[in-house]
N, C-alpha and C positions, 0 to 999 in steps of 0.2 A: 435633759429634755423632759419636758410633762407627758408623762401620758395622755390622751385623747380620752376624753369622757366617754363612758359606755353607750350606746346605741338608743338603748332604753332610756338612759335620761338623760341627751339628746333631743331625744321626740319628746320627752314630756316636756321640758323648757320650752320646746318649740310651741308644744299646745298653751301651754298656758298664756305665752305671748299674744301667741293669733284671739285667747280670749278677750286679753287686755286690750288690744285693738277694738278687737269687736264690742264690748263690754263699755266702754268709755265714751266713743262716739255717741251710742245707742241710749248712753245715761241724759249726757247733756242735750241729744233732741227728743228725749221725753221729759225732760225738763223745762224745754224752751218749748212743746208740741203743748203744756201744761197750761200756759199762759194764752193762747191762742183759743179763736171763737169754734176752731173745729174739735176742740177737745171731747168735749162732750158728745159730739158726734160721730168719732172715733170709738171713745167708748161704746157706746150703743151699738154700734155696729159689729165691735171684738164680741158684746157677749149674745148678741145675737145672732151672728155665725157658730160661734162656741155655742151655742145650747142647740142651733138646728145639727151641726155639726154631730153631736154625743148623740142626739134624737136619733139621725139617721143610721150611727152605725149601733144602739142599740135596739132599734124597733126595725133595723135592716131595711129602711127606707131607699130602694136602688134607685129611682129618680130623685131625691132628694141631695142623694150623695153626688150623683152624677152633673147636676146643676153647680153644688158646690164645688165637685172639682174642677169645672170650665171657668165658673164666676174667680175663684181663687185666678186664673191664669190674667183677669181683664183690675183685680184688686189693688196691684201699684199704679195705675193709670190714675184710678179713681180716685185714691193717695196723693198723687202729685194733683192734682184737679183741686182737691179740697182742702188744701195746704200750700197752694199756690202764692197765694200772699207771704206766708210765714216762711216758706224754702226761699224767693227771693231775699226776706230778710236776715236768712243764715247767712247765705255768699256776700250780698251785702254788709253784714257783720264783719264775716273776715277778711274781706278786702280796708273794710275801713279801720280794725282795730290797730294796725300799724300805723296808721294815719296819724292818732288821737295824740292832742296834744295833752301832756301832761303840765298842771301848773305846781310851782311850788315857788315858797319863798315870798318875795317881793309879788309876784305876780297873783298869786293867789288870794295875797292882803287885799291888793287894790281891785281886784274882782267883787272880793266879797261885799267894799265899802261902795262902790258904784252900786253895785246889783240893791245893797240896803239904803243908800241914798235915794235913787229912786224908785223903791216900792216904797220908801218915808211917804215922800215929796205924794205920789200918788194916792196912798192911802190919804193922807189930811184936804186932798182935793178931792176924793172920792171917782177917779178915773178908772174906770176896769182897766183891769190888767191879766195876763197870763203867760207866765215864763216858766220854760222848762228848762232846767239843766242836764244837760246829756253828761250820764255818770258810763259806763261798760258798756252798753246797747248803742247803738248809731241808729239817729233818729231822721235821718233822711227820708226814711219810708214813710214818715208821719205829716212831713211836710206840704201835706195837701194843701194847692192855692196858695203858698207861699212866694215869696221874693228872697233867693239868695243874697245877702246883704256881705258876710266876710268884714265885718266890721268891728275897731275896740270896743269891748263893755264899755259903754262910758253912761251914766246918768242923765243927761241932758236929751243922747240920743234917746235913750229907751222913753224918756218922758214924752218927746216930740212923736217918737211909733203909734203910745196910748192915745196921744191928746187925741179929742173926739172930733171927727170930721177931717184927721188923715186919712189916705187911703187905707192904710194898713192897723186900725185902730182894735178892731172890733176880732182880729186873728191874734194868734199865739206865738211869742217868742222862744227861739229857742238857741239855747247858752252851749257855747262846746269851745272848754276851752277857756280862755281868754277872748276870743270873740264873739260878737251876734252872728253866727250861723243862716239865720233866717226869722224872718218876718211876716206877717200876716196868713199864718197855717191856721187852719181849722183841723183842732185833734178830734179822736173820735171819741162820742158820748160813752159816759161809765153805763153801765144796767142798771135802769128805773126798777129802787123798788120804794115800800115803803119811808122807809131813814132818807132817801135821796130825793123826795119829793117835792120837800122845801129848797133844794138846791138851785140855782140859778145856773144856766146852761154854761158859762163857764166854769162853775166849780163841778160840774158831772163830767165837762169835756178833760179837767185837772184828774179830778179819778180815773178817765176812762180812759188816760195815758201811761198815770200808774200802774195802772193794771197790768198792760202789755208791754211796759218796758220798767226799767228799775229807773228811771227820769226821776229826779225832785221838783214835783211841781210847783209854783208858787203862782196864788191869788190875790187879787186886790176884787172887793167887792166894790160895785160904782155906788150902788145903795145906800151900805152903813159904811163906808171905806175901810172894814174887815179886812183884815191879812189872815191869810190859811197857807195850809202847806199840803200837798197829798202827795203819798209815798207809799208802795207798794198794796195800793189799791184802798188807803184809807187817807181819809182828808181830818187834819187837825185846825179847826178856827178857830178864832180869836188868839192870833200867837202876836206877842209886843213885839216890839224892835230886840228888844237884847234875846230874846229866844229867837226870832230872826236869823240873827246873826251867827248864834251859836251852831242852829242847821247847817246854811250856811259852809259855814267855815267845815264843820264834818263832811260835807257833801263834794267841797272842792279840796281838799286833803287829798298829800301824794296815797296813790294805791295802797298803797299798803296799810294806810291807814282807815281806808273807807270801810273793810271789812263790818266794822263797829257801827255801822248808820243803823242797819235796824233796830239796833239794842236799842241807839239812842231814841228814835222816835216812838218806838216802843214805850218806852221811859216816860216820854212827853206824855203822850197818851193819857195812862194812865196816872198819873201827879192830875192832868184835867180832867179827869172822871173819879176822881178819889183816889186813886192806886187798885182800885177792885177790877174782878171782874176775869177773863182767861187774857186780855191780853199782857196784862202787868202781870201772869204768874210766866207766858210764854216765853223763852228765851228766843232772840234774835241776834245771832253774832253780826253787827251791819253798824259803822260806825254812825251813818244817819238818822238812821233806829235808835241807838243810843243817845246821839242827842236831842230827838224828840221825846223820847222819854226822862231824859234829865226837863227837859221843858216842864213834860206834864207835872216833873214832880212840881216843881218851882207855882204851880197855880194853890 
């Protein structure tokens, strides 16, 4: 028989566990708290209680401190109030991750050749368009004024969605899977700044989904019939059909290969800007990234 481990470390095994619990959860929703519109407002609020906080117990401020210590009892409230959007999008997350289909093989090919069939067919007639593919994030939440469709990619469809003067022409498609998910959603605008001014309200609503989820958005401009991509909160335009395709295929790749997408678009990037600049020095392990950035180089 083995001996039973000492007392003493016992309880430290034990501690360190409860940290990893603690520690893990606490990373990944400051990670996903990072991407949401209350972030900043969180901030401001942590170093603003931190400096009244230090304030009162060095200059022994007794109603200051005392305010704090009541306001701290009403502060998760406020929390759940002001991340209300983004806490139903966690539960939503994991209820849907088991859901998510995975494609591979056969099924993945004929996704990628429908999805670049018709953003061809569209681009040369100059139809808006905007398709999001749902990568790790479940985009249900996003589907404002949509129509659940549960439909094959097929080319034909997705054209008949765009064509102008369907109901559903002028809203955002969204890819999960092998199926159309939904139809006619209005995603939410990226932040107007300078660089985004020239943007026409679908290429800012393709940003301002990157933003908030890891989605690979794809554009069709109705104007110059432009194909763009935006991916984590950066939009690449003017990409041809064979860069198309190459995203694409990174983007619908089993799991395990997706890791590599930022590298890839990363890559693009920079090849269409010269290779200069911080984002061609920045490493992005994301297979998508990477093949946007094999794109840029190729310009």
């Amino acid at each position: 028989m083995h001996p039973h481990p000492p007392l003493s470390q016992l309880s430290l095994a034990t501690d360190a566990l409860q940290v990893v619990l603690l520690a893990v959860p606490l990373y990944y929703l400051f990670k996903f708290l990072r991407r949401s519109r209350g972030y900043r407002v969180l901030m401001g609020l942590f170093v603003t209680l931190s400096g009244a906080y230090f304030a009162a117990n060095r200059l022994h401020l007794a109603e200051i401190d005392w305010i704090l210590a009541h306001l701290a009892t009403w502060l998760p409230l406020f929390l759940v109030v002001l991340f209300q959007p983004e806490l139903r999008r966690i539960f939503a997350e994991i209820g849907a991750r088991s859901q998510r289909p995975t494609l591979r093989g056969e099924k993945a090919v004929n996704v990628v050749s429908q999805l670049a069939k018709s953003v061809e067919s569209l681009a040369e007639q100059r139809i808006g368009a905007i398709i999001a593919i749902e990568r790790t994030e479940n985009l249900d939440s996003f589907a404002i004024g949509g129509r659940a469709l549960g439909a094959p990619v097929n080319a034909e469809l997705l054209d008949t969605i765009f064509w102008p003067g369907t109901p559903l022409h002028d809203g955002g498609v969204i890819i999960r899977g092998d199926m159309i998910a939904w139809a006619g959603c209005v995603f939410p605008l990226g932040a107007m700044d300078d660089r985004r001014r020239a943007f026409g309200t679908r290429h800012r609503a393709a940003i301002g989904l990157s933003e908030k989820t890891d989605a690979l958005v794809v554009v069709v401009s109705e104007e110059t019939g432009q194909m763009s991509v935006a991916y984590n909160g950066e939009l690449l335009r003017g990409v041809n059909m064979n860069s198309l395709v190459k995203i694409l295929r990174s983007c619908l790749a089993p799991e395990q290969g997706r890791r590599n997408t930022d590298q890839t678009i990363s890559e693009a990037r920079s090849g269409a800007n010269g290779a200069s600049g911080d984002d061609a020095a920045t490493p992005q392990p994301d297979r998508v990234a990477a093949a946007i950035a094999a794109v840029k180089e190729e310009y």
